[in-house]
C-alpha positions in Angstrom: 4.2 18.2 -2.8 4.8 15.3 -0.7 5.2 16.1 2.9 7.1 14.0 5.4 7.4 13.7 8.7 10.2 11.7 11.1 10.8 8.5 10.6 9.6 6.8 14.3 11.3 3.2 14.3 11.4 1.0 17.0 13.5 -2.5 16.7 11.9 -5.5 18.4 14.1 -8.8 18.4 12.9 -11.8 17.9 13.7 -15.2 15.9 10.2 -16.8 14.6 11.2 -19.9 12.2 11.2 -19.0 8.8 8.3 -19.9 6.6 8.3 -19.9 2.9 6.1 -20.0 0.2 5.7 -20.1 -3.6 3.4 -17.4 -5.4 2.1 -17.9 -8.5 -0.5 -15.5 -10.2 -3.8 -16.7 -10.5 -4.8 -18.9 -13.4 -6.8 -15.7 -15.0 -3.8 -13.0 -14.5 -3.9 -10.7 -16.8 -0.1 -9.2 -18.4 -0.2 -5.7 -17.8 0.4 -3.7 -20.8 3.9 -2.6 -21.6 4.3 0.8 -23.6 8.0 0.4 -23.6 10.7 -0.8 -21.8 10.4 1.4 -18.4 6.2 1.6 -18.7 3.8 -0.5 -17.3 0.2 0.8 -17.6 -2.6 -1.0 -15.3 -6.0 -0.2 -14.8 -9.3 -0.7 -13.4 -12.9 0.2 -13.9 -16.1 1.7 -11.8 -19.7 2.0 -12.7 -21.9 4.6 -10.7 -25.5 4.4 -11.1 -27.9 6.7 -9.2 -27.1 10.0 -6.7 -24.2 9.9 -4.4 -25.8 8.9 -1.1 -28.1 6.4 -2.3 -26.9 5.2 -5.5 -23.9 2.3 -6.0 -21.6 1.3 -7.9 -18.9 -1.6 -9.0 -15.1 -1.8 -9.1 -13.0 -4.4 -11.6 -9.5 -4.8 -12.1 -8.6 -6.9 -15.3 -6.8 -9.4 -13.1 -9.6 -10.7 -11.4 -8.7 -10.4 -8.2 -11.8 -7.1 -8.0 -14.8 -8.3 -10.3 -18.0 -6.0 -9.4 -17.1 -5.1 -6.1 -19.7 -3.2 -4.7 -19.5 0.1 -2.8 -22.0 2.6 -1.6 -21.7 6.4 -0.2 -22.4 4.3 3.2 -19.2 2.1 2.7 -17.1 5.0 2.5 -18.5 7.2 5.1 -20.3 5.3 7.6 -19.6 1.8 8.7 -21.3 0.2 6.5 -19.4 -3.9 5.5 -17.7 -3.4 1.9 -15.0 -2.2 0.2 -14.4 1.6 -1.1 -11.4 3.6 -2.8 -9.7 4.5 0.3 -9.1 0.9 1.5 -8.1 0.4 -2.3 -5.5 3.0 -2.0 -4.3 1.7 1.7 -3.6 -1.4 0.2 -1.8 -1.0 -2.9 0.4 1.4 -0.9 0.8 -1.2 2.1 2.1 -3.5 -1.2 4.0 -1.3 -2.9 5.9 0.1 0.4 6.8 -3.3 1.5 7.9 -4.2 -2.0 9.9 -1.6 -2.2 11.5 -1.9 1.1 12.5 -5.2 0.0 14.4 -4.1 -2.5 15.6 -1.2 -0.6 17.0 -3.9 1.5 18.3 -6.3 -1.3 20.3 -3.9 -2.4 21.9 -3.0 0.6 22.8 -6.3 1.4 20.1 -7.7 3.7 17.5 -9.7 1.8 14.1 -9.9 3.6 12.9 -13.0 5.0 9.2 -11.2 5.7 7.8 -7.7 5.4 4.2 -7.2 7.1 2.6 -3.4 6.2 -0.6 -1.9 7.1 -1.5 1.3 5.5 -3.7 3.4 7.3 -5.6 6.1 5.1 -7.0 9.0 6.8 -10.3 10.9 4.6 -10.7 14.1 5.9 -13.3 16.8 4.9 -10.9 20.0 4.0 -12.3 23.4 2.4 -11.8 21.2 -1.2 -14.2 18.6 0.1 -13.2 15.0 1.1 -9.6 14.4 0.7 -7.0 11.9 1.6 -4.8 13.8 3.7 -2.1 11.3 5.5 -1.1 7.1 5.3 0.2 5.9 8.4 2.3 3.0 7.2 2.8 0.5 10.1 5.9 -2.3 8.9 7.0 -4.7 10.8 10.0 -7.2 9.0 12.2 -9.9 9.5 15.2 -8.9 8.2 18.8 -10.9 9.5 22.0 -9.5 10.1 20.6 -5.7 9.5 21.4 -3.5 11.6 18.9 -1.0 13.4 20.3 2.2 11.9 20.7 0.7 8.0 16.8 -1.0 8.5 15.5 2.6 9.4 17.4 4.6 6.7 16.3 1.9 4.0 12.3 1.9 5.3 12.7 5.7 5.0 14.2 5.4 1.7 11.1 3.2 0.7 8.8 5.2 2.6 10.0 8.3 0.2 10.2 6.5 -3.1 7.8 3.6 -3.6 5.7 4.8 -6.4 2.2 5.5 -4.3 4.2 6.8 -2.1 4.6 9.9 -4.8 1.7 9.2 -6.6 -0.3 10.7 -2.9 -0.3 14.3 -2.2 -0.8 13.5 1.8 1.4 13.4 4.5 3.1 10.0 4.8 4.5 8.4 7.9 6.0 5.5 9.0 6.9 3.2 11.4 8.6 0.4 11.2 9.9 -2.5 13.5 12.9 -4.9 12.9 11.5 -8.4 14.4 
């Protein structure tokens, strides 16, 4: 069961000039596979070799964009430079929240011209052992005409459905700032 706090937003006016950009996936993207028409299956691999605190291991996504990263026990729990799962997790939900919130905002009218997020994932050692028990999402967007009241009730609509959002059993909050 998700839990959820209140939604803390804060509206901060300003009017940078707009930037665009086209995205395109990288020349090795891979199609994800489609079981049917509302499906989409992804994945990724690790490899583990050795005991926990002085062993490593890789990470790959078929998409190329993570080919045997490396992590250690020291990159998770100590300060060691690398990547591990938790900053994994923070930022496909930083993606997926801000995704979502564009669309939250499409819909109602107010297309996005930019959505910043920073997912914050707190690892806490519980009576289960190690265990992700909260994201701060931090969101700041440039959104024109919206008003403050519709841009909070649509970030805390995203907030509550984007799918890591549910996929997490942690306490998600949020704050998020109309630029």
């Amino acid at each position: 069961m998700l839990a959820h706090s209140a939604l803390n937003v804060s509206t901060v006016f300003s009017f940078p000039s707009p930037v665009s950009c086209l995205l395109s996936p990288p020349s090795n993207f891979v199609s994800p596979k489609k079981t049917n028409e509302e499906t989409v299956e992804r994945e990724a691999s690790a490899v583990w070799n050795g005991t926990l605190k002085e062993g490593n291991g890789t990470m790959t996504a078929p998409s190329g964009v993570l080919k045997d990263a490396r992590y250690t026990w020291a990159q998770r729990f100590a300060d060691d430079p690398g990547t591990n799962p938790e900053e994994l997790v923070a930022a496909a939900h930083a993606g997926c929240f801000s995704m979502a919130f564009s669309g939250k905002l499409t819909t109602a009218g107010f297309p996005p011209e930019r959505i910043a997020t920073t997912a914050t994932v707190t690892l806490e050692k519980t009576d289960a052992g190690m265990t992700v028990t909260k994201v701060h999402l931090s969101s700041r967007a440039n959104v024109p005409g919206v008003s403050p009241a519709v841009f909070a009730e649509q970030a805390e609509a995203a907030r509550a459905t984007c799918p890591i959002s549910r996929l997490l059993n942690a306490q998600i909050t949020l704050d998020a700032k109309l630029e």
